[in-house]
C-alpha positions, 0 to 999 in steps of 0.5 A: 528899562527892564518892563519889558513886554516879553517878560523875559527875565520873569520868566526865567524866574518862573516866578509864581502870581504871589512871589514876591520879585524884587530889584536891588540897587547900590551907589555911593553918596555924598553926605553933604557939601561941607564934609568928606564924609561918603555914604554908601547905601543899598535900595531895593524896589518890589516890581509887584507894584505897578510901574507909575507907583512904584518909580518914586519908591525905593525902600532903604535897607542898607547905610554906611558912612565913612571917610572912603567907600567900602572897598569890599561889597560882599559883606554888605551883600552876604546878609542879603543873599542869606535872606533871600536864600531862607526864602525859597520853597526849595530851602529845608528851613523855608522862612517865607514872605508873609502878608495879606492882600485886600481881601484878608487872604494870607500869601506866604511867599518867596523871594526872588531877585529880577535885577540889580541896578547898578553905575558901571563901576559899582556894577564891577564891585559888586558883580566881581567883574573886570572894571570899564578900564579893562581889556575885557571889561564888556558887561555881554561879550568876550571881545578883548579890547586895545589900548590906544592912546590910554583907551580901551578901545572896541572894533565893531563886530556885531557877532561878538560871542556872548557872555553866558550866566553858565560861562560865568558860573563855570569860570567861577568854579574853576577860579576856585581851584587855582592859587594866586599865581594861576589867578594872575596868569588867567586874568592876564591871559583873558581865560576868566571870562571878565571875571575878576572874582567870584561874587556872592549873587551867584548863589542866589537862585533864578539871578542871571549874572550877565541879564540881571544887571541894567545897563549904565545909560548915565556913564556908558552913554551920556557921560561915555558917548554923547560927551566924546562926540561933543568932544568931536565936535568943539575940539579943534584937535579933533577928527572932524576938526570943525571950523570956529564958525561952524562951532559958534553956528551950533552953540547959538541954536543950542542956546536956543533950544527950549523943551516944553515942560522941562525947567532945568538951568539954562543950557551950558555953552557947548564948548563948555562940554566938559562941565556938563552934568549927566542929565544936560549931555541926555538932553542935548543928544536926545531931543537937541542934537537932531535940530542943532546939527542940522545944515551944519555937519557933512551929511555922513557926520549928520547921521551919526548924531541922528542914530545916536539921538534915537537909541538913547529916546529908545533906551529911555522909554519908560515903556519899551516894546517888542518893535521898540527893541528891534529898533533898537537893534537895527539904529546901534546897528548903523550907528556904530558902523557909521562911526567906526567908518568916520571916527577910527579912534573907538573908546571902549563906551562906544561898544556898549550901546549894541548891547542895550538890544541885549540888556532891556530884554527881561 
């Protein structure tokens, strides 16, 4: 998602042709079936290296295993930035990358951090940010969300002022001068910004802390999106409350639907959404939802899936240009209009799909 043709993220790095940019990626692991034992493992992936060998190589650099998941990600992290931060020209005690290319030249280079990628509840561990449950929890903007029903939920507003990798770094110094109490108060209040903490990224130069973490398509779509208008769609408690018909009419064109080339398990019934794992709610949104809905749903219903389908197609391109984003822009822009006109009640995933325009531009 982050090859982006415009290179913007490289080029904030000003990275030189023998820099060496790196993506950072973390998550939490089962060790296997029979245990409780949880893993908790760091990967980084050099993006020098062209996209199609790259994609199967991610190099290992950090395990931990215990009973629960680490609750603090700094220290796992501290060691990182500090090699990073030997590496850059500007450090007195510069201690580059050193290697040689095929021709025998040797290249001392530096190292510098494009990205991280992360699900969104460790991106909140990780980036000190509020987590997806709270009321300022948006990963790009300052919106303040509304509990209803238990849910965050977010009004469409496409103009929604930005978070900033200055605002965050202001916030943080400020954060730095209060005491607990004032902490408390300016979380409360909504004055950090979505920060919750300080994190260790930020002394890592060239490392933007709003552009430099990759949107979560898997939890904040798939899991977030696709799995709450499914829910609009089999739930007879629903807004659209669809008759048993109608419902039976779409389960057997979706039991039907077979994509060339994928060899996954036979589709789930669709009542049975709610088991579905990640990859089965991408496919039913990104290449069935279009085929199934079609006749069925009232035409305004209709087009909701239709602009949904497209975005998640865009968002998961392994190449992605310039057009392709402005698309982008434009179908979350009617998509999440379209919604807000026929579902009132938002859920705080809904928002971030208008920030996909923002997050794959670097």
């Amino acid at each position: 998602m982050r090859d982006v043709q415009d290179g913007k993220r490289f080029r904030q790095l000003q990275a030189r042709y023998d820099d060496l940019v790196i993506v950072m990626h973390s998550d939490g692991a089962v060790l296997s079936k029979s245990t409780s034992k949880k893993l908790y493992l760091m990967f980084t992936q050099c993006l020098n290296v062209p996209l199609g060998l790259r994609l199967p190589i991610w190099f290992l650099h950090t395990i931990w295993a215990g009973s629960e998941l680490p609750k603090d990600r700094e220290p796992f992290l501290m060691e990182l930035v500090r090699q990073i931060q030997l590496s850059q020209r500007e450090n007195e005690n510069f201690a580059p990358v050193c290697w040689s290319d095929c021709e025998g030249v040797t290249h001392e280079s530096q190292i510098l951090l494009h990205s991280y990628v992360a699900d969104t509840p460790e991106r909140s561990a990780v980036s000190g940010q509020l987590s997806h449950s709270a009321k300022q929890s948006c990963m790009y903007c300052l919106q303040i969300g509304v509990c209803i029903n238990h849910r965050i939920c977010f009004a469409f507003k496409p103009n929604a002022v930005l978070k900033t990798h200055d605002k965050l770094q202001e916030a943080a110094s400020v954060w730095e001068t209060m005491n607990t109490k004032q902490r408390q108060i300016a979380l409360k209040e909504h004055l950090t910004f979505g920060m919750k903490r300080p994190t260790v990224l930020s002394q890592i130069e060239g490392f933007d802390l709003v552009e430099g973490f990759v949107l979560d398509i898997m939890h904040q779509f798939d899991e977030g999106v696709t799995k709450y208008l499914l829910g609009q769609l089999c739930e007879q408690d629903s807004v659209l409350r669809l008759p048993k018909t109608k419902i039976q009419q779409i389960n057997e064109q979706w039991m039907s639907v077979v994509i060339p080339g994928h060899h996954n398990r036979p589709p789930r019934d669709i009542l049975e959404y709610k088991r579905m794992k990640a990859h089965e709610l991408r496919f039913f949104m990104q290449h069935a939802a279009p085929f199934v809905l079609r006749n069925i749903l009232p035409e305004n219903v209709y087009k909701v899936f239709c602009h949904a389908s497209r975005v998640i197609w865009l968002c998961t391109k392994e190449s992605i240009t310039t057009t392709d984003i402005n698309e982008l822009r434009t179908q979350c822009h009617d998509f999440l209009k379209s919604f807000e006109s026929l579902l009132w009640n938002l859920r705080d995933e809904i928002f971030c799909p208008l920030d996909a325009a923002y997050s794959i531009r670097g």
